[in-house]
One Martini backbone bead per residue (centre of mass of N, CA, C, O) as a GRO file, in nm:
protein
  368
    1UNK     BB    1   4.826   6.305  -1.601
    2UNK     BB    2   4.855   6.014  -1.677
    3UNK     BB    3   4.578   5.953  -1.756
    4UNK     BB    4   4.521   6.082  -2.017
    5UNK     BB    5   4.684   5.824  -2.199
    6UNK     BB    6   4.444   5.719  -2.316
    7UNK     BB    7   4.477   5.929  -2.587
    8UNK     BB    8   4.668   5.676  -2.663
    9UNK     BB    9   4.518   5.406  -2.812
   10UNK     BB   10   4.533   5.424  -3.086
   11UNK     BB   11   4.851   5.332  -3.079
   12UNK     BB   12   4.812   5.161  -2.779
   13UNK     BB   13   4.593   4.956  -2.634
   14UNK     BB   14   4.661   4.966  -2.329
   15UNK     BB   15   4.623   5.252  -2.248
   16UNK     BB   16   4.269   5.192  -2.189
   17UNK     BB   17   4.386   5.168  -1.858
   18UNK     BB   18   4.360   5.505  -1.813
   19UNK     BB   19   4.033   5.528  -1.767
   20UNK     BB   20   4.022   5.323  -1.544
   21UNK     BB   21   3.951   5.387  -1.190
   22UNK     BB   22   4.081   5.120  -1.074
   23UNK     BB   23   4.360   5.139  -1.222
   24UNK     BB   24   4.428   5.439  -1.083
   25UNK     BB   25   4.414   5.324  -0.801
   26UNK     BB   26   4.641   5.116  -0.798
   27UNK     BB   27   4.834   5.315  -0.931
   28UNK     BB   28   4.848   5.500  -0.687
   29UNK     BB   29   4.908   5.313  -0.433
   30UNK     BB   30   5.178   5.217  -0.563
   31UNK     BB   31   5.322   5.516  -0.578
   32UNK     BB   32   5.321   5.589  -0.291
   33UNK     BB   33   5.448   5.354  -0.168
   34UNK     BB   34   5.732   5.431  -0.304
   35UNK     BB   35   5.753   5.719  -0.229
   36UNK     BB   36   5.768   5.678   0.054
   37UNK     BB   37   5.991   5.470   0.093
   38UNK     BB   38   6.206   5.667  -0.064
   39UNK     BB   39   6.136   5.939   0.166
   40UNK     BB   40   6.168   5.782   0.499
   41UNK     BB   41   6.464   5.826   0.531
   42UNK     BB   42   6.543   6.114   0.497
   43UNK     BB   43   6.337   6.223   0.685
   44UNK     BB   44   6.397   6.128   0.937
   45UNK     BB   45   6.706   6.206   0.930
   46UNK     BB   46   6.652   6.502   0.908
   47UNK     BB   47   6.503   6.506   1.219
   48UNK     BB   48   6.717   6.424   1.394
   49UNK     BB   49   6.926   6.638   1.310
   50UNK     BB   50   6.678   6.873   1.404
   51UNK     BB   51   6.546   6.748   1.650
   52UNK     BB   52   6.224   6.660   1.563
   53UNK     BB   53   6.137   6.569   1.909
   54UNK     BB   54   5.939   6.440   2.091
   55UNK     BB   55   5.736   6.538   2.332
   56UNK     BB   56   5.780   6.438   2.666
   57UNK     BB   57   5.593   6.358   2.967
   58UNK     BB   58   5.631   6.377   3.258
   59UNK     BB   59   5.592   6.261   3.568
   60UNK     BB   60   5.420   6.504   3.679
   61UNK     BB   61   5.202   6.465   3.458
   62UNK     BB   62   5.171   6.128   3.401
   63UNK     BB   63   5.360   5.938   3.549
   64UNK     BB   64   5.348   5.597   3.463
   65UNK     BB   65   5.369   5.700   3.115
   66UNK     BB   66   5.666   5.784   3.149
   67UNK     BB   67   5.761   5.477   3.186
   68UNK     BB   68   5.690   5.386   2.956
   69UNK     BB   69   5.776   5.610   2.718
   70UNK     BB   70   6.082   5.663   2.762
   71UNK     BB   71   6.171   5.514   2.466
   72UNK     BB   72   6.040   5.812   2.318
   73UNK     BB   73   6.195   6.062   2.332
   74UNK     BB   74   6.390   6.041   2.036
   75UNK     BB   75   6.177   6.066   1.856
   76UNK     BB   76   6.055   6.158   1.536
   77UNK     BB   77   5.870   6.381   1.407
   78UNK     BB   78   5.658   6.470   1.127
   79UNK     BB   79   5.538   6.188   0.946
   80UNK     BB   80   5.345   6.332   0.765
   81UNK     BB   81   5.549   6.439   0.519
   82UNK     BB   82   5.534   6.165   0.389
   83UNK     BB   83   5.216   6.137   0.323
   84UNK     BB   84   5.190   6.410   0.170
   85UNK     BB   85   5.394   6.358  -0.051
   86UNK     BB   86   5.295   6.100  -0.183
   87UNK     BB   87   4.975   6.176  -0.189
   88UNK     BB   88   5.026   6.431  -0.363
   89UNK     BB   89   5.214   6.313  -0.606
   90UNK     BB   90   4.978   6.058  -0.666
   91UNK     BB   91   4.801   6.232  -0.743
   92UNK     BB   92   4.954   6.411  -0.977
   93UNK     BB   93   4.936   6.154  -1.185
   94UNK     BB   94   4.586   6.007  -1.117
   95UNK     BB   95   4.435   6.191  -1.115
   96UNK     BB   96   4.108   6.363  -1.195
   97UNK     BB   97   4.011   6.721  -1.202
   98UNK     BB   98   3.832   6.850  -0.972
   99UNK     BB   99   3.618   7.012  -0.721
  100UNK     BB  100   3.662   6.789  -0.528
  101UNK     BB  101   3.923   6.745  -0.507
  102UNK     BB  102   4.035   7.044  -0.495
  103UNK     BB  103   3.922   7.076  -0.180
  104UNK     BB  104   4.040   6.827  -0.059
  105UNK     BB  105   4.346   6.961  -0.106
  106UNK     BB  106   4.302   7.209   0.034
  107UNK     BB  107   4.246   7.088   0.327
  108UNK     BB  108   4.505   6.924   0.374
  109UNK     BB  109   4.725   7.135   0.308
  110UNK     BB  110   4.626   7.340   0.549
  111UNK     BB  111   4.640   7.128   0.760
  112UNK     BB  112   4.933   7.037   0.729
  113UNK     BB  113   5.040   7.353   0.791
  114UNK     BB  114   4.893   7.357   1.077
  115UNK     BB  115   5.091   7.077   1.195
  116UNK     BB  116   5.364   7.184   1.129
  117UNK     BB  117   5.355   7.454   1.333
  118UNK     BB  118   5.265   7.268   1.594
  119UNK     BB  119   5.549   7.049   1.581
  120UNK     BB  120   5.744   7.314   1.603
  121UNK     BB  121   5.682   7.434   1.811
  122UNK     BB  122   5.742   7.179   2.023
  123UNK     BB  123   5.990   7.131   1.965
  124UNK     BB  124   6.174   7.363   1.991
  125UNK     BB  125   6.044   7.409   2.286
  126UNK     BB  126   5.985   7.179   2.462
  127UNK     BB  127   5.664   7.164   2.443
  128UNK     BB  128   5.290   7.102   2.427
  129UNK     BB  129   5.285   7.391   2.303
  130UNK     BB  130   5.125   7.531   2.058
  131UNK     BB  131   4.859   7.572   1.890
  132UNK     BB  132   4.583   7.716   2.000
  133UNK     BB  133   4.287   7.595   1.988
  134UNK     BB  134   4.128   7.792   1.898
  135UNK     BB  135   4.294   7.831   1.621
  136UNK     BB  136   4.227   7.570   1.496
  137UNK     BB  137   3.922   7.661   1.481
  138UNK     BB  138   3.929   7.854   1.313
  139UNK     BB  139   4.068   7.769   1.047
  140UNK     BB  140   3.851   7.575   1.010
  141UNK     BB  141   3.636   7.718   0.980
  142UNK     BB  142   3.729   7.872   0.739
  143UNK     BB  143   3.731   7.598   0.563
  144UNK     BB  144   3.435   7.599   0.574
  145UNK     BB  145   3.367   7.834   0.419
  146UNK     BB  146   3.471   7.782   0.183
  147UNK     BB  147   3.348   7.552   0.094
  148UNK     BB  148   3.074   7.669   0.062
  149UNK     BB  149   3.108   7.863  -0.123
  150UNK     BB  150   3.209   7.647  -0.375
  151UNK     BB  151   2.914   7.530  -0.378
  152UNK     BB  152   2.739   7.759  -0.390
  153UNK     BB  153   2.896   7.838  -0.697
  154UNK     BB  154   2.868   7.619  -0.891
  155UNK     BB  155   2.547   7.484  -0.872
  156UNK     BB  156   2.230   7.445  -0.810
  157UNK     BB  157   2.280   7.129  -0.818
  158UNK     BB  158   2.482   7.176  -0.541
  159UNK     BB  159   2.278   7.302  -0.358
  160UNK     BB  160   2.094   7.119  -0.327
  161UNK     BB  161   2.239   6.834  -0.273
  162UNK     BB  162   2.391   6.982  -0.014
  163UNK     BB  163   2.082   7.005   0.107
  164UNK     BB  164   2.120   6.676   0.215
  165UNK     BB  165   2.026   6.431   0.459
  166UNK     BB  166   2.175   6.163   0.498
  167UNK     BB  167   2.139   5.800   0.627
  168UNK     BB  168   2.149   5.506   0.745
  169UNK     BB  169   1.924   5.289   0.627
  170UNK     BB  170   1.815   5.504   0.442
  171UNK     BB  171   1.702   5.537   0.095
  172UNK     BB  172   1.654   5.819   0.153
  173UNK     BB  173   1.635   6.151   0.204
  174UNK     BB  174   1.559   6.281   0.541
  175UNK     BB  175   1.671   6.599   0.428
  176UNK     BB  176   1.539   6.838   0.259
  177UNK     BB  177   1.642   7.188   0.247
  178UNK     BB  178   1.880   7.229   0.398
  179UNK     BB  179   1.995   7.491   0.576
  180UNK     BB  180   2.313   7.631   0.492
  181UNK     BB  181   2.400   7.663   0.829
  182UNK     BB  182   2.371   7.382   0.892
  183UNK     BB  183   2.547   7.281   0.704
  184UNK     BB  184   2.809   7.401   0.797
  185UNK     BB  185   2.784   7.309   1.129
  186UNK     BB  186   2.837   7.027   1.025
  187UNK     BB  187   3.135   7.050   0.841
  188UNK     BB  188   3.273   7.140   1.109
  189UNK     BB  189   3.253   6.877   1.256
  190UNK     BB  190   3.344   6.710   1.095
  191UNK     BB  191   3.628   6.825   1.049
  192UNK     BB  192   3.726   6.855   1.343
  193UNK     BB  193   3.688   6.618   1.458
  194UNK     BB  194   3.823   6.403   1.310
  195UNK     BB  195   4.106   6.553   1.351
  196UNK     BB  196   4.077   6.543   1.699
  197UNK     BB  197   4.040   6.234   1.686
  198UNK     BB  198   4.254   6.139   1.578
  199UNK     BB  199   4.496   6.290   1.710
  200UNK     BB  200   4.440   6.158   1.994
  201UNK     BB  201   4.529   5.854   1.874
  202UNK     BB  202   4.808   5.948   1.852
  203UNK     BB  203   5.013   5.794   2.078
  204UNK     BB  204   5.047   5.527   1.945
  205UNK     BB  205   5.213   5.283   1.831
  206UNK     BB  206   5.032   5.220   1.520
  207UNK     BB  207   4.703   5.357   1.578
  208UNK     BB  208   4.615   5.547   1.411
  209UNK     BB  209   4.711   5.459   1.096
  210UNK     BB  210   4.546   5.173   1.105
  211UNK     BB  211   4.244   5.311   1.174
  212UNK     BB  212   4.280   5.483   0.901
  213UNK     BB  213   4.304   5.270   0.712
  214UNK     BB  214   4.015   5.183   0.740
  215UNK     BB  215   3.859   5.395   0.665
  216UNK     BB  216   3.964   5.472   0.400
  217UNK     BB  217   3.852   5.196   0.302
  218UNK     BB  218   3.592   5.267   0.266
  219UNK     BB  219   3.578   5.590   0.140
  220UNK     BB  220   3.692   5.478  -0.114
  221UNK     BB  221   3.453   5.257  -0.199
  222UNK     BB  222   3.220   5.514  -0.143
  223UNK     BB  223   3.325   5.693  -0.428
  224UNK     BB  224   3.301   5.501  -0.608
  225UNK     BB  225   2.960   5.416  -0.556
  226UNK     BB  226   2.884   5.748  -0.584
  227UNK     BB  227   2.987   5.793  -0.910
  228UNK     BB  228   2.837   5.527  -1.005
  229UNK     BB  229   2.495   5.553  -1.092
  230UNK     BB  230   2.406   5.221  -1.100
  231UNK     BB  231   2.549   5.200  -0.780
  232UNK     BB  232   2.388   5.425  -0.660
  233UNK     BB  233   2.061   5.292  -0.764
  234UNK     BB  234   2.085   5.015  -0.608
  235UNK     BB  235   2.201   5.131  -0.306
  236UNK     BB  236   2.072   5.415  -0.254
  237UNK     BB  237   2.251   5.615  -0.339
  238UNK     BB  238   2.431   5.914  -0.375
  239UNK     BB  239   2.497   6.055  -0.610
  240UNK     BB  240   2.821   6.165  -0.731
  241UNK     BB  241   2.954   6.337  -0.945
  242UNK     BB  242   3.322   6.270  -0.947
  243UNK     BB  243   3.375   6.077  -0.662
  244UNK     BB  244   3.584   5.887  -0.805
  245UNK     BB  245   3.826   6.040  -0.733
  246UNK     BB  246   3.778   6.032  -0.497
  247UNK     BB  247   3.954   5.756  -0.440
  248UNK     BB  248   4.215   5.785  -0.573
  249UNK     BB  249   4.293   5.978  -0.332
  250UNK     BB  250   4.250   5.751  -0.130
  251UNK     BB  251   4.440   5.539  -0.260
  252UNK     BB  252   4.728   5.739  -0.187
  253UNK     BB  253   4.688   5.699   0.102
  254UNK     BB  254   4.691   5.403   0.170
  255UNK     BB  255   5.004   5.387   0.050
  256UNK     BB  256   5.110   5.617   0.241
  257UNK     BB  257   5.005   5.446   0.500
  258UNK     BB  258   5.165   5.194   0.486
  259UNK     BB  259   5.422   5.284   0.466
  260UNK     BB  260   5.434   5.439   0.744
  261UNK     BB  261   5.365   5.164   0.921
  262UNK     BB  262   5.664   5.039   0.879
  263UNK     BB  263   5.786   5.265   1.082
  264UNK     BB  264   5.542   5.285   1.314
  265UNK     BB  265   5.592   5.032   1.428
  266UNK     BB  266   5.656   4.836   1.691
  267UNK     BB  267   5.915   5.061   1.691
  268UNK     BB  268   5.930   5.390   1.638
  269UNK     BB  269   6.092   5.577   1.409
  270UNK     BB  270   5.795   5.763   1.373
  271UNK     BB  271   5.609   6.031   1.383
  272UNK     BB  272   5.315   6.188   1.266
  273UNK     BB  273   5.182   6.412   1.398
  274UNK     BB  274   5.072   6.632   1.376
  275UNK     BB  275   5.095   6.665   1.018
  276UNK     BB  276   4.909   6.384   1.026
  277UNK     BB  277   4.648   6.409   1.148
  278UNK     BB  278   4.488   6.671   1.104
  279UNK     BB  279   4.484   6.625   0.780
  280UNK     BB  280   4.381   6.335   0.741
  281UNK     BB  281   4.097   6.406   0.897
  282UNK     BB  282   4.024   6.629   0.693
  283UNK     BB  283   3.998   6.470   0.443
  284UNK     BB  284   3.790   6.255   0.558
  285UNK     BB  285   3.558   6.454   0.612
  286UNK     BB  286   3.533   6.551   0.316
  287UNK     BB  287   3.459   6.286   0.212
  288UNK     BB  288   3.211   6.221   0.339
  289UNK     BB  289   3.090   6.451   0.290
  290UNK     BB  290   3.080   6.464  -0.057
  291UNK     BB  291   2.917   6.163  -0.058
  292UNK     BB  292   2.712   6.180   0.214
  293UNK     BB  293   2.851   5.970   0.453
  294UNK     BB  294   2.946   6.116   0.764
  295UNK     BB  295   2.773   5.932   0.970
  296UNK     BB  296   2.963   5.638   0.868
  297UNK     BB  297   3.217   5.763   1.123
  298UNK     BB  298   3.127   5.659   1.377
  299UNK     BB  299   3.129   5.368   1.287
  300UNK     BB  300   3.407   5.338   1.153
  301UNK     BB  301   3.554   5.571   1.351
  302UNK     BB  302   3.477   5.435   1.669
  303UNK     BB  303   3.750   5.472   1.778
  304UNK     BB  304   3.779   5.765   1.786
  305UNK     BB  305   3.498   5.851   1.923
  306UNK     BB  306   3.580   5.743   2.171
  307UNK     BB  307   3.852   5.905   2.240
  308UNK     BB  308   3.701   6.152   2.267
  309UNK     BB  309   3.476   6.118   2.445
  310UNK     BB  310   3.675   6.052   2.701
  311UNK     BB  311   3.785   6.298   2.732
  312UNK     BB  312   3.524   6.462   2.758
  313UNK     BB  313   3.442   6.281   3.005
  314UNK     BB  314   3.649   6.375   3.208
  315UNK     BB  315   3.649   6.627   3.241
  316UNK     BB  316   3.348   6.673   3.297
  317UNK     BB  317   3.417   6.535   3.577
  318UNK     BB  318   3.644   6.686   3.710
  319UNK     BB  319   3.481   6.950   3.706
  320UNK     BB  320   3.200   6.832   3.843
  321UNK     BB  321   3.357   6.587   4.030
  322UNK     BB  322   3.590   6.693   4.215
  323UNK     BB  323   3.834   6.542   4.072
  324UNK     BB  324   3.703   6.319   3.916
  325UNK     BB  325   3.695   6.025   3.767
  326UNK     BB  326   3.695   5.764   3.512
  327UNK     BB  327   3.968   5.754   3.415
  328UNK     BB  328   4.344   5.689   3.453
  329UNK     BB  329   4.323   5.793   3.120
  330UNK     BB  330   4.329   6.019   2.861
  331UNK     BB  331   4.306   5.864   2.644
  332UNK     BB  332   4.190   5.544   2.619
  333UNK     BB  333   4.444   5.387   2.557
  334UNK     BB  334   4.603   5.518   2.844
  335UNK     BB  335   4.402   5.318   3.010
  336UNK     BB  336   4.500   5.015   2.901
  337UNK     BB  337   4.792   5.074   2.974
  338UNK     BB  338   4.760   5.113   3.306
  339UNK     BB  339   4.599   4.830   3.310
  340UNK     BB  340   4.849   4.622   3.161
  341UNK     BB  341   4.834   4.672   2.835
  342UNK     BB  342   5.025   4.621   2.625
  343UNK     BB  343   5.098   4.802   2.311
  344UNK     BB  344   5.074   4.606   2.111
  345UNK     BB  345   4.802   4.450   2.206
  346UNK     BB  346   4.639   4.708   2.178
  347UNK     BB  347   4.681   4.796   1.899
  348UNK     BB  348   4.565   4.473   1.766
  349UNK     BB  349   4.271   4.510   1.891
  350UNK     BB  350   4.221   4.831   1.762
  351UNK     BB  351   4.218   4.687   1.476
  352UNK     BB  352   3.999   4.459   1.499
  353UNK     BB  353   3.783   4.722   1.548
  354UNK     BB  354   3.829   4.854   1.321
  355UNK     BB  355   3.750   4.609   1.081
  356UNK     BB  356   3.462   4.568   1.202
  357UNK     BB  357   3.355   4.849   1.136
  358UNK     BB  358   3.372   4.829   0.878
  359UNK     BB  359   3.202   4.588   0.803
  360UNK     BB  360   2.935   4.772   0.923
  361UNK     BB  361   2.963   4.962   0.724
  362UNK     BB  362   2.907   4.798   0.457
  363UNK     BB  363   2.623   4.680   0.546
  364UNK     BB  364   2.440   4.918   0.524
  365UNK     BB  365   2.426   4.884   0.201
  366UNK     BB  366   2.184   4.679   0.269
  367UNK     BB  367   2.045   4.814   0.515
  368UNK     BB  368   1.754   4.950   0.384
   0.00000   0.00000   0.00000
């Protein structure tokens, strides 16, 4: 909306700062973080009042992790929609719309009311069932389909070009002419995993939102270069015309991310719950898969997939050999929270391994 106003610089020579991309990323950044600030003291209160309160599980269920959590009993969930309400609204001032951002904020929107239904469902009824795995991987699928859909149908040359497999360290496309069900598979893996990891990681206060919050800068700047014709064939990236603006709505997440961590921070105010965590994930591997750079998800996000692998291989260890663990408990946090590492410092070490997987995802766009 607002970006339009550089058509009247003829008028007012200042105006010609709303063409620039970097200029409405900061603009965009900026108005989510007031936009955030201005609207989560009111949310908070509003779910409070209608005790929207996180469902802590039993001593019988998780034992001493319940004694350690006991002070979070009556935190109010759902504060991801101060994060979506932020990053939607500063993104329609401050994006220019194309099919890119236009897909984007469709599996966004989809996955915030995926996980508003499952933290009411779970408030609500004061237990851990929400709406069930399999349900959340249909819906997933589902908007995977819908997306290559309207990929495949957008035009011959966004079919070719989203049937190259990019990957890190490599100067050109792994694999041209990837068969169409392939990209699905990969699509869908990307989405449904990123949310899912992301999701397993919100257990401690600001520990999501931090280390999401270094992965979002890694792929707004990777958007931005993605964009840009001329530096993404210095540094060998794939050109990807329109992913300039994912930048901008990267920018908003940013800032909107940002503002929810001043709440979130131990000790929280609010928790994110599925309402922030699977749309956010959602978001992240939507840009991530658009710009081409999916692969460079596991580096930057490398926190979360270990996070998810503990899950998967502890229940693996349960069920195949008869009971018996690998961690103390999964996810990973919760095995370093048991094993005596107090709960703010577990999350600041864990936000400097996030902030170093960036920095080895910068790395290699020289290593190539």
């Amino acid at each position: 909306m607002l970006q339009a106003l550089y058509k009247l610089e003829s008028y007012w020579g200042p105006l010609r700062l709303f063409r620039y991309l970097s200029f409405r990323m900061l603009m965009a950044l900026l108005t989510s973080v007031t936009m955030a600030f201005l609207m989560a003291k009111p949310i908070i209160r509003r779910l409070r009042h209608h005790r929207m309160e996180q469902f802590q599980r039993t001593a019988q269920e998780v034992h001493r992790l319940a004694e350690l959590h006991a002070d979070k009993e009556h935190t109010p969930t759902m504060g991801g929609l101060i994060i979506f309400l932020a990053t939607v609204g500063s993104a329609i001032l401050w994006v220019r719309w194309n099919t890119l951002v236009g897909l984007t904020l469709g599996v966004y929107v989809a996955l915030t009311i995926l996980g508003f239904c499952d933290d009411f469902l779970k408030t609500s009824r004061q237990d851990s069932h929400g709406i069930s795995g399999r349900t959340k991987m249909t819906i997933q699928a589902l908007l995977t389909l819908g997306v290559l859909t309207v990929l495949w149908m957008h035009s011959p040359q966004w079919r070719a070009s989203y049937a190259e497999l990019w990957i890190p360290f490599v100067k050109h496309p792994l694999w041209s002419g990837v068969p169409w069900w392939i990209v699905g598979i990969f699509l869908f893996f990307v989405l449904s995993g990123t949310s899912n990891a992301i999701n397993l990681t919100d257990g401690i206060d600001g520990l999501a939102i931090g280390c999401t919050l270094m992965t979002v800068v890694f792929f707004s700047v990777m958007a931005y270069l993605t964009g840009n014709a001329l530096i993404a064939k210095y540094l060998y990236l794939s050109h990807v015309p329109g992913s300039g603006e994912l930048a901008v709505l990267c920018a908003a997440l940013i800032g909107s991310c940002l503002a929810f961590l001043w709440y979130n921070a131990y000790p929280a105010e609010i928790f994110m719950g599925d309402t922030g965590s699977l749309a956010i994930g959602g978001l992240v591997g939507m840009v991530a898969f658009l710009t081409k750079q999916a692969f460079l998800l596991v580096l930057v996000g490398a926190i979360f997939v270990a996070e998810a692998l503990s899950v998967m291989l502890q229940v693996a260890s349960f069920k195949w050999r008869a009971g018996k663990r690998i961690f103390k408990m999964a996810p990973l946090h919760h095995h370093f929270e048991l094993s005596g590492i107090s709960e703010h410092k577990l999350v600041v070490r864990f936000w400097i391994l996030s902030f170093l997987f960036m920095l080895l995802g910068f790395a290699t766009l020289k290593l190539r």
